[in-house]
VOBA-1610 file (N, C-alpha, C; in pm, whole numbers, padded with zeros to 5 digits, always signed):
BEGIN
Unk+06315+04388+07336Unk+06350+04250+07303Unk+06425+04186+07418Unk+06378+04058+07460Unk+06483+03994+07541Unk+06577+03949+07501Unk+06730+03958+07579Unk+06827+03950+07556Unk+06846+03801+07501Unk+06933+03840+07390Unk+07014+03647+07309Unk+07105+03643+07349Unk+07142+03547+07291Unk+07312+03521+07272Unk+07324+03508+07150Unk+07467+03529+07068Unk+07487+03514+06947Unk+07386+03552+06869Unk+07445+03555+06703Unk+07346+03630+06635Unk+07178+03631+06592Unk+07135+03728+06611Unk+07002+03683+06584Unk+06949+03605+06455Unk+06864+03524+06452Unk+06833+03421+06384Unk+06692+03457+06383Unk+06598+03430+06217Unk+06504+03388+06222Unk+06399+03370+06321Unk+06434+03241+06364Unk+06347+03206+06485Unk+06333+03274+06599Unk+06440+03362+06631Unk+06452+03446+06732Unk+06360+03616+06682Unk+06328+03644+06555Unk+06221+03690+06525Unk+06069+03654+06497Unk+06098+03539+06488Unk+05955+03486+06501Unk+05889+03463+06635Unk+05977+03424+06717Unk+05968+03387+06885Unk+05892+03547+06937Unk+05967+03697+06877Unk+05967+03751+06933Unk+05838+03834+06936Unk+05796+03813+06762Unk+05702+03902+06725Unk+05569+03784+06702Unk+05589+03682+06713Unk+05453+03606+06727Unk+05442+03558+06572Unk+05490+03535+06536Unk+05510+03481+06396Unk+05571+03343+06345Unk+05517+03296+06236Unk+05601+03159+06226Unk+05735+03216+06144Unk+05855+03093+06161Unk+05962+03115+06118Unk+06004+03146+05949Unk+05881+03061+05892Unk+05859+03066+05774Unk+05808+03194+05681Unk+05746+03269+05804Unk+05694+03373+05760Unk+05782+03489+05775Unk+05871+03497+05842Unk+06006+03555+05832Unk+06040+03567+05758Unk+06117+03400+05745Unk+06218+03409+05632Unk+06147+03433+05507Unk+06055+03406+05461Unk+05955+03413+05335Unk+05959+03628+05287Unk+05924+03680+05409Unk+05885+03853+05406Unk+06051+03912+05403Unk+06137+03858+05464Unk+06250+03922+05436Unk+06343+03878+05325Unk+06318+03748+05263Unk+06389+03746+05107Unk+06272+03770+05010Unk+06135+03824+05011Unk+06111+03858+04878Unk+06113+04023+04909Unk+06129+04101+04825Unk+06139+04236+04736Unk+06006+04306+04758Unk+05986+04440+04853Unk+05858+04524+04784Unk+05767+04501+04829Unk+05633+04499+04797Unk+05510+04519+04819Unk+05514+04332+04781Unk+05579+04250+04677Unk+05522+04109+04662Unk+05546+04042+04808Unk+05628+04100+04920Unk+05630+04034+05036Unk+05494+04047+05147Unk+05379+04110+05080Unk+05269+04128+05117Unk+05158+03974+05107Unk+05215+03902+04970Unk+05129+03793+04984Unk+05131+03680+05078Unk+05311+03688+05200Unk+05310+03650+05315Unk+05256+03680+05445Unk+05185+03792+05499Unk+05181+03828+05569Unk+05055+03983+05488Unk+05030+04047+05611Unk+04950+04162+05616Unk+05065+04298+05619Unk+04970+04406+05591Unk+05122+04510+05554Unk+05135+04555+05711Unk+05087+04523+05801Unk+05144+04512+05892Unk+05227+04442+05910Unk+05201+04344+05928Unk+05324+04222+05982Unk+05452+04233+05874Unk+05381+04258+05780Unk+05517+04269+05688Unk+05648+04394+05724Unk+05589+04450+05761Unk+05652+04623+05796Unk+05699+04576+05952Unk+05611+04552+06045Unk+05672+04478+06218Unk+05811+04374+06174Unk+05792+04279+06069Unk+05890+04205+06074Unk+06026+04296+05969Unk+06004+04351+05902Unk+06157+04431+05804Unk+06174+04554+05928Unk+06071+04627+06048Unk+06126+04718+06128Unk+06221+04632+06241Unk+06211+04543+06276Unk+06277+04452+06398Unk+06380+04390+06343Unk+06384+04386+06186Unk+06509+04322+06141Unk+06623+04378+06146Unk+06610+04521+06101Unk+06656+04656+06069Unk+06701+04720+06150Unk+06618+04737+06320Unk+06645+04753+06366Unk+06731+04685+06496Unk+06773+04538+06489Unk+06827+04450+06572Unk+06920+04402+06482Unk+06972+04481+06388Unk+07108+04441+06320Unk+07082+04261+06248Unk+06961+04264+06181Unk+06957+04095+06150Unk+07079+04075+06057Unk+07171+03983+06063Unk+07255+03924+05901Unk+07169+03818+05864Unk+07179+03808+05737Unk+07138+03665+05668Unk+07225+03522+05724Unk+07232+03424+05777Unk+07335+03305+05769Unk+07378+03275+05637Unk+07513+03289+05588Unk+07597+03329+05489Unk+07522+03181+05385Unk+07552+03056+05487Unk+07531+02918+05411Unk+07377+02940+05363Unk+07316+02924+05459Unk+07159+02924+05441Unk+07155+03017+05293Unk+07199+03147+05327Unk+07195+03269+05174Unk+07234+03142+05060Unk+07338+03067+05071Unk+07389+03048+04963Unk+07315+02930+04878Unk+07222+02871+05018Unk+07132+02752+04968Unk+07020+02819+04869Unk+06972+02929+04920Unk+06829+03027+04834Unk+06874+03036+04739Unk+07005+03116+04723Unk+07031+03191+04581Unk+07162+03046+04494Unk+07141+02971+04538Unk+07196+02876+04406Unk+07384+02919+04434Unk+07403+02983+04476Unk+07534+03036+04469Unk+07689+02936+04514Unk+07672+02787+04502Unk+07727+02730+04595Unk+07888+02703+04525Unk+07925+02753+04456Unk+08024+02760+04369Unk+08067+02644+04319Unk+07976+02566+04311Unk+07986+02408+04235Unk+07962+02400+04065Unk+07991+02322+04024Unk+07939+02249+03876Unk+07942+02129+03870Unk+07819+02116+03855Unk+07824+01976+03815Unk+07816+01916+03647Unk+07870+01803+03634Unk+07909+01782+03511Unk+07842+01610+03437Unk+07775+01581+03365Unk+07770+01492+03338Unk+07784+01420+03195Unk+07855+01267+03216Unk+07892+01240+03098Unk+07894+01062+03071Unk+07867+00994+02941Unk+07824+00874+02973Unk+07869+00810+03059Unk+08036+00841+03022Unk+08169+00702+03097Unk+08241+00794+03094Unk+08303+00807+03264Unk+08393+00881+03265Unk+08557+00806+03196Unk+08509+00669+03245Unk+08635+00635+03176Unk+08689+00572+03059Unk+08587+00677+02955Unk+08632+00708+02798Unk+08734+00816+02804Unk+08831+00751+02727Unk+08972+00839+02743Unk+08917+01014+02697Unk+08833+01016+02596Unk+08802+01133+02542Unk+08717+01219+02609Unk+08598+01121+02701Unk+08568+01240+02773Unk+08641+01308+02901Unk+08738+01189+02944Unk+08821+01215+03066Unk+08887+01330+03029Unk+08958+01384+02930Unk+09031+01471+02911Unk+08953+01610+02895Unk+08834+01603+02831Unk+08691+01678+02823Unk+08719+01767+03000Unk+08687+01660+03051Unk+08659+01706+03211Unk+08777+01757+03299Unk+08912+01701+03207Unk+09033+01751+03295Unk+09060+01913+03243Unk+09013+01969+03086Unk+08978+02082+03098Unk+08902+02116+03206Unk+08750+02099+03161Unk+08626+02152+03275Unk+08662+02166+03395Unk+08803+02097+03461Unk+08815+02092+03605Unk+08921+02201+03622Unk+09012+02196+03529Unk+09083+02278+03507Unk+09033+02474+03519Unk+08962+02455+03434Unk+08926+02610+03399Unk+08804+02664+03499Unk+08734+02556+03538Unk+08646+02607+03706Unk+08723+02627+03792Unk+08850+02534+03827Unk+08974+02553+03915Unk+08991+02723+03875Unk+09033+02734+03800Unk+09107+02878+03773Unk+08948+03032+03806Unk+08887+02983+03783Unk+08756+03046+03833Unk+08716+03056+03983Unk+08756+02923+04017Unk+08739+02974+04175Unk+08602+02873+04192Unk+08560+02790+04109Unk+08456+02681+04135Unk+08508+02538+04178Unk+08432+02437+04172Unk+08487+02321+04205Unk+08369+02250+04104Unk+08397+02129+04082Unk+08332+02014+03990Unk+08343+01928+04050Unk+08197+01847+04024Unk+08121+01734+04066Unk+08068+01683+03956Unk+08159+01538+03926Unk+08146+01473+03754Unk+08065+01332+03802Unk+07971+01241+03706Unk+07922+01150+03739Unk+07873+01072+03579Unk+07840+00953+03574Unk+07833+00866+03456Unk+07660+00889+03453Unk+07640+00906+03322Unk+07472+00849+03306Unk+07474+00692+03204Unk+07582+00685+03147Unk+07586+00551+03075Unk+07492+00572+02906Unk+07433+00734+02930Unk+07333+00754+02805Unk+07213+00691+02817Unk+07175+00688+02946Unk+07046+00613+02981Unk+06982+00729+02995Unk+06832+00719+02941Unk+06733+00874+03006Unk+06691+00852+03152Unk+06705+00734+03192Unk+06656+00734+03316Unk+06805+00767+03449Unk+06864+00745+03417Unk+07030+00792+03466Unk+07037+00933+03480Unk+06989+01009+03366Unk+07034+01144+03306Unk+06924+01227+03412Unk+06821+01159+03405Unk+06684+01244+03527Unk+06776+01252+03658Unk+06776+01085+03680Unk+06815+01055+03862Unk+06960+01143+03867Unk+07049+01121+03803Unk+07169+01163+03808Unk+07158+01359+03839Unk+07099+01398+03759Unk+07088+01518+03726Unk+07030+01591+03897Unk+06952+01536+03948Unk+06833+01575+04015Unk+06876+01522+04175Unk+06990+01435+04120Unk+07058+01428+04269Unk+07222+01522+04262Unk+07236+01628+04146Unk+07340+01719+04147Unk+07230+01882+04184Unk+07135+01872+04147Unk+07069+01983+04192Unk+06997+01944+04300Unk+07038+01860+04416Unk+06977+01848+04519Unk+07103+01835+04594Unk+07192+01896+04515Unk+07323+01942+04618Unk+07411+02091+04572Unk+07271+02159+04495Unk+07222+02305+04491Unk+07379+02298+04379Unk+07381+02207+04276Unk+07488+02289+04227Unk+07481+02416+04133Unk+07538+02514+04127Unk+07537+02654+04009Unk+07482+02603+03871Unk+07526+02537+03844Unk+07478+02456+03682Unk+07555+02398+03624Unk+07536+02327+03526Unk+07552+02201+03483Unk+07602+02209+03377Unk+07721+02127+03309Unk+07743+02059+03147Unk+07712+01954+03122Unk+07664+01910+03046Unk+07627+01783+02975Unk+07680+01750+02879Unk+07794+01642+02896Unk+07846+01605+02820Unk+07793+01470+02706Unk+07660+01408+02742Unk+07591+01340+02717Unk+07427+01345+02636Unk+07458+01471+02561Unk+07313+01523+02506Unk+07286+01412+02387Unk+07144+01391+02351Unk+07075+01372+02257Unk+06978+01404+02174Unk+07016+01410+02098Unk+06986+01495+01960Unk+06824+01507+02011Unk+06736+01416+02042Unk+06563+01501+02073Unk+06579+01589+02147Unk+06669+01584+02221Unk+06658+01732+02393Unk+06542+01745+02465Unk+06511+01594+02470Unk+06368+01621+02567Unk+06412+01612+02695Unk+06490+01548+02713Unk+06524+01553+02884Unk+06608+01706+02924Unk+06680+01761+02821Unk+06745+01883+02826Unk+06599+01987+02802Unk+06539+01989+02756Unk+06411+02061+02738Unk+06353+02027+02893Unk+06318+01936+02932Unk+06264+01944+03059Unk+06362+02000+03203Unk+06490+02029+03181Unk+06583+02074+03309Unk+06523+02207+03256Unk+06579+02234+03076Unk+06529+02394+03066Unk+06451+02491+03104Unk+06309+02375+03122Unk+06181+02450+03182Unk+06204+02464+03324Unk+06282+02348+03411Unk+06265+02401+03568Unk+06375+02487+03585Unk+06455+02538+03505Unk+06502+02647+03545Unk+06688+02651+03594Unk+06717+02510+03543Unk+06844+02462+03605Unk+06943+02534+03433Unk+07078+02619+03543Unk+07136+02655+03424Unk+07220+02565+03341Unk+07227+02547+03221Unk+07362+02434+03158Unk+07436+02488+03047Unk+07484+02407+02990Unk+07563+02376+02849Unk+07574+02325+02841Unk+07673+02285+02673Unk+07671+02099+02649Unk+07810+02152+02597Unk+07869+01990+02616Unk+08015+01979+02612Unk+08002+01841+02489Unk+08089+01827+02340Unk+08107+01745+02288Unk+08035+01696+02224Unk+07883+01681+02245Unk+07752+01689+02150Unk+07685+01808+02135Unk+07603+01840+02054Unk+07491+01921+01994Unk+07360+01870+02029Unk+07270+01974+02106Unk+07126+01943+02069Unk+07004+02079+02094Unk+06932+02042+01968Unk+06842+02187+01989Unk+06962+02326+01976Unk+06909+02455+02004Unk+06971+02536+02050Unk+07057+02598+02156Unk+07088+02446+02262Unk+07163+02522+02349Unk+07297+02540+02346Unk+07362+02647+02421Unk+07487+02634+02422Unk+07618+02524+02405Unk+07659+02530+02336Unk+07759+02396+02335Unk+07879+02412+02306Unk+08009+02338+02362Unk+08131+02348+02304Unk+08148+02211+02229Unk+08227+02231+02103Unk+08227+02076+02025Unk+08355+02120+01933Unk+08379+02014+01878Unk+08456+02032+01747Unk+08410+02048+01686Unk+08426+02095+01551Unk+08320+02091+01465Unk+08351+01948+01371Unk+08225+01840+01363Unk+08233+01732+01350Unk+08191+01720+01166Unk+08132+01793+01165Unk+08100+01810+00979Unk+08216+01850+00946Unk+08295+01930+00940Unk+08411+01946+00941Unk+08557+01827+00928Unk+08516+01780+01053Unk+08583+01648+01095Unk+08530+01540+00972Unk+08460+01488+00943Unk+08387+01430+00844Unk+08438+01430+00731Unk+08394+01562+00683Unk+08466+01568+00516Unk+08580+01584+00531Unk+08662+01593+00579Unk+08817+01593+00585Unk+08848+01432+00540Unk+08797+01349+00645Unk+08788+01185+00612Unk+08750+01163+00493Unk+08645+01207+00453Unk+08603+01183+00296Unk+08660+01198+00202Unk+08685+01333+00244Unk+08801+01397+00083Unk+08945+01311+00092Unk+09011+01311+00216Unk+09168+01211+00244Unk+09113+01092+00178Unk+08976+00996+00193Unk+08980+00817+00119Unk+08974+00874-00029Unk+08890+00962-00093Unk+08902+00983-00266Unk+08985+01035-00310Unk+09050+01108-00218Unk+09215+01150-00267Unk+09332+00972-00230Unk+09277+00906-00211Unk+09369+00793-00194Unk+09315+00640-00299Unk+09179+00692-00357Unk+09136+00606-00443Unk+09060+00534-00375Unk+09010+00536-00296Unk+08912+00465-00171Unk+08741+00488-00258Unk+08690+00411-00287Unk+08545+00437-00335Unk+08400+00335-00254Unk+08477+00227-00208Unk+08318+00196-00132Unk+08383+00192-00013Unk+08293+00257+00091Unk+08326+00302+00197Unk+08209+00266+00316Unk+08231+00185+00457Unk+08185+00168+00527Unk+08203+00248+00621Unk+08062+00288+00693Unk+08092+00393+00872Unk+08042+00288+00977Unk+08161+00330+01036Unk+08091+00256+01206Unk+08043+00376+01283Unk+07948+00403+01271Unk+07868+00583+01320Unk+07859+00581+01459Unk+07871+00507+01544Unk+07861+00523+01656Unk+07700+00494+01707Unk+07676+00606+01827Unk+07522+00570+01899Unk+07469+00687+01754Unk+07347+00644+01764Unk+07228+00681+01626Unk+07208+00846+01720Unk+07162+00881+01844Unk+07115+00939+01918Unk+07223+01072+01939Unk+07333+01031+01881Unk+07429+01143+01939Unk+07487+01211+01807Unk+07500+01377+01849Unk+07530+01422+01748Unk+07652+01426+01660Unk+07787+01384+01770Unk+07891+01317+01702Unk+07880+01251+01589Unk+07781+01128+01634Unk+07791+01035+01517Unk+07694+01097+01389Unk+07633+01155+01435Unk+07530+01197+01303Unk+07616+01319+01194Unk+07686+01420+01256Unk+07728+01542+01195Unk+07860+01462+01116Unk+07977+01367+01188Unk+08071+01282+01128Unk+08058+01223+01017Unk+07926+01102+01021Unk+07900+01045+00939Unk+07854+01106+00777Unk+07786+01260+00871Unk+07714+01370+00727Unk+07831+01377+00691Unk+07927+01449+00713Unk+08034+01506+00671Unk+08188+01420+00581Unk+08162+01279+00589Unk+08182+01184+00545Unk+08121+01215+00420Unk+08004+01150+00410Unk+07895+01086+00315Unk+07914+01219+00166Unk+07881+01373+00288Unk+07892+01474+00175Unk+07998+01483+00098Unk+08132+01486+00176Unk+08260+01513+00067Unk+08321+01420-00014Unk+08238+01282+00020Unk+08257+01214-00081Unk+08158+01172-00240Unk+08029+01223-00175Unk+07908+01276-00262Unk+08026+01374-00382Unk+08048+01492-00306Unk+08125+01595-00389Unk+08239+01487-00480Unk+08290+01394-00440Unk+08394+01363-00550Unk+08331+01199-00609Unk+08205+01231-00596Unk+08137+01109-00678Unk+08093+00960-00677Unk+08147+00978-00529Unk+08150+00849-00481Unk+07989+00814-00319Unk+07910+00720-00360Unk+07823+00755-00276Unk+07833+00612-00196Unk+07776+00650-00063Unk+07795+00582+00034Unk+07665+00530+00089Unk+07657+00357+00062Unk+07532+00282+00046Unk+07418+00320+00191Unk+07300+00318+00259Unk+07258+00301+00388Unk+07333+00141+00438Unk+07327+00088+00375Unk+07351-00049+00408Unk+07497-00026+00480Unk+07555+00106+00422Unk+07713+00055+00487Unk+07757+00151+00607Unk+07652+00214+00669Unk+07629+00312+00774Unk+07603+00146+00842Unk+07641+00185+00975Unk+07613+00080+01068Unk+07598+00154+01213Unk+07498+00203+01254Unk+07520+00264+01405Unk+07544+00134+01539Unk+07618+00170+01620Unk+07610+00085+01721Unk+07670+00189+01855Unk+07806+00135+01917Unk+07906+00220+02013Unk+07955+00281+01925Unk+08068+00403+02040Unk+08185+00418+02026Unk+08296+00331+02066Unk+08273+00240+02173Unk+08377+00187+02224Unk+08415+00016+02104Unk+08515-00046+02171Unk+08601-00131+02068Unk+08477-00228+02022Unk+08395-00295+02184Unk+08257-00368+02115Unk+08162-00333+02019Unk+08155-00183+01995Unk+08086-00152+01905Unk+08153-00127+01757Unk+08289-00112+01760Unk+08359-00139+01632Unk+08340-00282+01613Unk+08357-00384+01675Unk+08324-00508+01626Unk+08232-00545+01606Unk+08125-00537+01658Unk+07990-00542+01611Unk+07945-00482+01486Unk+08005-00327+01486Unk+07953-00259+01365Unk+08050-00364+01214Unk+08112-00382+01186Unk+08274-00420+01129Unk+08158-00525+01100Unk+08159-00658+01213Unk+08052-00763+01178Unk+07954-00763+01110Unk+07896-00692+01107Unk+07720-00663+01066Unk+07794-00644+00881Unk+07869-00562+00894Unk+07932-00477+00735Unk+07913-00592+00652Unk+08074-00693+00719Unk+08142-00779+00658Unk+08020-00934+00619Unk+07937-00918+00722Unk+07811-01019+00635Unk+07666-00996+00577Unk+07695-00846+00572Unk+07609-00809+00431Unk+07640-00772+00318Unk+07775-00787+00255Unk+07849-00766+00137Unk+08007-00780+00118Unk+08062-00779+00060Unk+08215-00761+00043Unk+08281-00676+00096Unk+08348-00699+00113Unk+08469-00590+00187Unk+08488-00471+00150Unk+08478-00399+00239Unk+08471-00246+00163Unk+08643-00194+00232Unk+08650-00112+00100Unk+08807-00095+00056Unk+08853+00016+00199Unk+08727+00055+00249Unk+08800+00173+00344Unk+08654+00153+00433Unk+08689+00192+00531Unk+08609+00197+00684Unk+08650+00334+00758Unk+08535+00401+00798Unk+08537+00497+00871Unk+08468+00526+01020Unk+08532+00479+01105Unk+08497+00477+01254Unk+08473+00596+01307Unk+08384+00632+01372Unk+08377+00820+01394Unk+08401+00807+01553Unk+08475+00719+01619Unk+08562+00707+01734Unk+08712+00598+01720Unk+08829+00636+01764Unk+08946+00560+01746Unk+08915+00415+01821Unk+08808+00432+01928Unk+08780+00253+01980Unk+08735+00182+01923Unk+08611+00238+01879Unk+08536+00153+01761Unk+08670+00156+01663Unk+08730+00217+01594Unk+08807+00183+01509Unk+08916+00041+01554Unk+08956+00036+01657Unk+09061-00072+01711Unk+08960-00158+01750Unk+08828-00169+01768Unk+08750-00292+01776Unk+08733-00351+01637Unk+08721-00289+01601Unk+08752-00339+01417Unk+08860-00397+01350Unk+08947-00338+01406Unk+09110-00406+01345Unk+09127-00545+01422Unk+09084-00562+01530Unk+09043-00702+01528Unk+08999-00795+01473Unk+08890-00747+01441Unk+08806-00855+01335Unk+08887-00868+01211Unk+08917-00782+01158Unk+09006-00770+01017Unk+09128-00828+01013Unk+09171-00849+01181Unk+09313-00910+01187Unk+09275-01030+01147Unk+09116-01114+01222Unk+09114-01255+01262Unk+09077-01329+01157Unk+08987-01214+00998Unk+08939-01260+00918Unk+09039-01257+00795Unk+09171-01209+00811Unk+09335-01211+00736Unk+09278-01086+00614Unk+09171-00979+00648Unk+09219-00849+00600Unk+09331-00769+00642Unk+09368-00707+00528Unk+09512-00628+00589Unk+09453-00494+00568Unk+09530-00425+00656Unk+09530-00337+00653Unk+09629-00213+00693Unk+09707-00159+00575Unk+09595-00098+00489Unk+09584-00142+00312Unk+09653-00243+00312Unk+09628-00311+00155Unk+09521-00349+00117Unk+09401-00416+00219Unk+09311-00474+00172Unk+09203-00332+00147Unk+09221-00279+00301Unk+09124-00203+00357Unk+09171-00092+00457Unk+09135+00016+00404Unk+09190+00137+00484Unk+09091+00185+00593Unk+09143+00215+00690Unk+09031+00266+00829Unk+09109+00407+00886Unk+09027+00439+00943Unk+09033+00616+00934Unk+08950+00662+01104Unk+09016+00635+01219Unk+08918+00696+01345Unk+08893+00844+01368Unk+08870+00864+01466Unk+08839+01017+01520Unk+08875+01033+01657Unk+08928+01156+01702Unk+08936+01198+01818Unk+09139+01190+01816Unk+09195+01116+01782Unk+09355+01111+01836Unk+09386+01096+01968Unk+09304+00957+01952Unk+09354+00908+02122Unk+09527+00859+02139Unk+09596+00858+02196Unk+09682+00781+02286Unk+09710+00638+02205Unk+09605+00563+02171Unk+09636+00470+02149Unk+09635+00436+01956Unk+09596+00549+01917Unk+09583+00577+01746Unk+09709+00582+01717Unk+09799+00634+01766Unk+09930+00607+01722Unk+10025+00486+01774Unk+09993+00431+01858Unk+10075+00321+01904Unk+10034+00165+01866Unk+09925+00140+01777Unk+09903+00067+01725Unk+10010-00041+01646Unk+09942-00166+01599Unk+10061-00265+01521Unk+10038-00201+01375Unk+09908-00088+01350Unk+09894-00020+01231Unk+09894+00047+01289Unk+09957+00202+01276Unk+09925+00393+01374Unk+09819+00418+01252Unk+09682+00424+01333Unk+09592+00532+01299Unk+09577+00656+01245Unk+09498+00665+01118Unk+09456+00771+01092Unk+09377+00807+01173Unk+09345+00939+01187Unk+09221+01002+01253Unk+09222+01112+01251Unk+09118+01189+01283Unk+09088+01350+01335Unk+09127+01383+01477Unk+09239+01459+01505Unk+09258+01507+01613Unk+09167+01655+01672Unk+09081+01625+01761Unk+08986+01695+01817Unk+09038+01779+01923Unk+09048+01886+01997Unk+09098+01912+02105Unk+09003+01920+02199Unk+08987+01833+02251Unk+08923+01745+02380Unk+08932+01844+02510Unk+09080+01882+02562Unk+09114+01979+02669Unk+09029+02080+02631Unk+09053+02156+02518Unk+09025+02309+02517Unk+08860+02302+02476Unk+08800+02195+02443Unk+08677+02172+02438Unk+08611+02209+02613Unk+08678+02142+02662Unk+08616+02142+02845Unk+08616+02283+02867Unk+08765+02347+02845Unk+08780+02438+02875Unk+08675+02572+02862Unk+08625+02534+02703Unk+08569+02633+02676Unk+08369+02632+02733Unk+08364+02530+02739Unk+08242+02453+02807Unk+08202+02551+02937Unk+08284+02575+03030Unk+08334+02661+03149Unk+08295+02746+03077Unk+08363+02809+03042Unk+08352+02952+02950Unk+08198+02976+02913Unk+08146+02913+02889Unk+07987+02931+02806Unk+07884+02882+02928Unk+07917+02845+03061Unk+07880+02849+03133Unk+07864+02933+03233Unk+08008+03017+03255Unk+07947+03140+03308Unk+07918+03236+03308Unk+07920+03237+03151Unk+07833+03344+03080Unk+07682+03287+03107Unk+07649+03207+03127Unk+07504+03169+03085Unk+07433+03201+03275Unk+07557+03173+03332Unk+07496+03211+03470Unk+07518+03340+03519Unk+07592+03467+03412Unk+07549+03611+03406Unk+07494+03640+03364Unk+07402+03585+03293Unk+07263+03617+03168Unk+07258+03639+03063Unk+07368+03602+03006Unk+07384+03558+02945Unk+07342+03493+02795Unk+07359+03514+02692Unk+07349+03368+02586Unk+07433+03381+02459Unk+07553+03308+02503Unk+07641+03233+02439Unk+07635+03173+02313Unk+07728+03254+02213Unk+07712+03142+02098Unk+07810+03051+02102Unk+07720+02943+02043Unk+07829+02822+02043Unk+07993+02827+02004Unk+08017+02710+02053Unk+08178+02693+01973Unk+08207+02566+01934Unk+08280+02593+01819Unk+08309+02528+01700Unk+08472+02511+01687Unk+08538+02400+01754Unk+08676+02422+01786Unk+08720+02350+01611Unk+08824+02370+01556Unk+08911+02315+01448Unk+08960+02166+01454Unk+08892+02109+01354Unk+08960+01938+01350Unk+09068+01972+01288Unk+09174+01874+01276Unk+09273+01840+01199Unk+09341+01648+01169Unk+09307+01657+01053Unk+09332+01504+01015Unk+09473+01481+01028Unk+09477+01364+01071Unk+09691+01293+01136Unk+09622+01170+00995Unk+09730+01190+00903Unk+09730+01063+00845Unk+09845+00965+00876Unk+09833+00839+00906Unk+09958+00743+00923Unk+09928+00617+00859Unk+09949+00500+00921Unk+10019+00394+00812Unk+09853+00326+00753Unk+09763+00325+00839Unk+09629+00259+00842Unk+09550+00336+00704Unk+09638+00418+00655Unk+09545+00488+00521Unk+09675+00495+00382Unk+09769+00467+00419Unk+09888+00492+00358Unk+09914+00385+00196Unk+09835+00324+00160Unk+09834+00226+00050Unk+09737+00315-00046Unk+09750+00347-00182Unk+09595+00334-00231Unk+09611+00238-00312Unk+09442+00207-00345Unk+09443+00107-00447Unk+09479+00104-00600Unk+09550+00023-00622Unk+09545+00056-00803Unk+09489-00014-00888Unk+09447+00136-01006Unk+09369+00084-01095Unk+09379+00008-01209
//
């Protein structure tokens, strides 16, 4: 061999033995006899004897581009700056920190066309794999990463069978249900959130059922899907209040939508909680500091992220993870504190 400088490279075996570079690198990362469909078992054997014997290393980066190994995660989620998923991710950042990874977070807004581009420009910066904090209940776009082979989990929604960390939101649900019929609450409106997400669907079940159980049933008419955020409590609240009478209790399956609502109820001189009792989810920050403090379900948001991590790198040791199902707990305060009398 003629003399190099610095370490030998690829090209400096291809240069040497009459070969393209591709055909190198191709015969020395596959395994066995399948490195035969590059080359002849000659060339295959000339190029692993010259490797072998001229001390080849792999380039550490290049290795790390093949094998996925880049100690990244990437993370995606509608709006990062929803208080609830922010805290979601300050786990996730947290507990990859302590792992020895790093995170790369970005908005899809819950668009499918966001969720492709978004996705496909985090695996075109080779990340390890992915949480999705933004699933929907069809999982066709999660069904299509599944098939090319990209590893994930889901953080905060449910869909299909994959791995997921969540609260458990049926759970969360009938807790709300059973607290309004234990307070004398009987027609009951939901502001359900997006139709598409499993939050709002498992909440709203879990509602509807435990109040089924104490006899009280809850109209379609008074399900209203829209947001989570305050515009979609007002919108949803709107739609309620001019297709029937006032319903004695409202159940927001997010605390924004819930404070987009107490607006309207302020402007239309419902009180609350005399007229009308409301009930959010999650125990944001701002559920208690209200001109009414919020009821709601306190979710643990942190240890949700946290555990998200957790079911991720199991899934990238081979993992398969059963889900998790973290513990709601209902905060009752002044916004549920009246019942009605009979």
């Amino acid at each position: 061999m003629t003399a190099t400088r610095g370490p030998l490279t690829l090209r400096m075996i291809a240069t040497e033995l009459g070969v393209s570079p591709s055909t190198v690198s191709r015969v020395l990362n596959t395994p066995g006899d399948a490195a035969l469909r590059w080359g002849s078992s000659e060339t295959v054997a000339r190029i692993r004897a010259f490797a072998e014997e001229n001390g080849y290393s792999p380039n550490p980066q290049a290795s790390s581009l093949r094998t996925r190994k880049s100690g990244l995660i990437g993370v995606l989620v509608p709006r990062l700056q929803d208080y609830v998923l922010a805290t979601i991710y300050e786990g996730i950042e947290e507990a990859a920190s302590e792992s020895g990874l790093s995170t790369f977070v970005t908005n899809s807004l819950d668009s499918d066309e966001n969720q492709r581009a978004r996705t496909r420009m985090m695996m075109d910066r080779r990340v390890d794999g992915m949480i999705f904090g933004d699933a929907h209940l069809d999982h066709v776009f999660l069904d299509e990463m599944h098939a090319q082979g990209l590893q994930f989990v889901l953080a905060s929604r449910t869909a299909g069978d994959y791995p997921s960390a969540t609260v458990d939101d049926v759970k969360g649900g009938r807790l709300v249900g059973q607290h309004l019929a234990d307070i004398g609450r009987r027609d009951v409106a939901v502001l359900a959130g997006l139709e598409f997400a499993s939050t709002a669907r498992d909440r709203t079940r879990g509602l509807v059922e435990a109040l089924a159980e104490n006899g009280i049933e809850v109209p379609r008419q008074r399900i209203v899907y829209t947001g989570f955020d305050p515009a979609g409590g007002r919108a949803a609240i709107e739609q309620i209040l001019a297709s029937g009478p006032v319903p004695d209790a409202i159940f927001a399956t997010n605390d924004f939508a819930a404070l987009g609502a107490f607006g309207v109820l302020r402007d239309k001189g419902i009180r609350v909680p005399d007229d009308v009792a409301v009930v959010g989810y999650n125990d944001t920050p701002l559920a208690e500091g209200g001109a009414v403090p919020l009821t709601t379900i306190r979710s643990p948001m942190h240890e949700m992220g946290r555990q998200s991590v957790r079911l991720l790198l199991e899934v990238l040791g081979g993992k398969t993870p059963e889900s998790v199902l973290l513990e709601p707990e209902l905060i009752v305060r002044r916004s549920t504190a009246v019942a009605l009398s009979n």
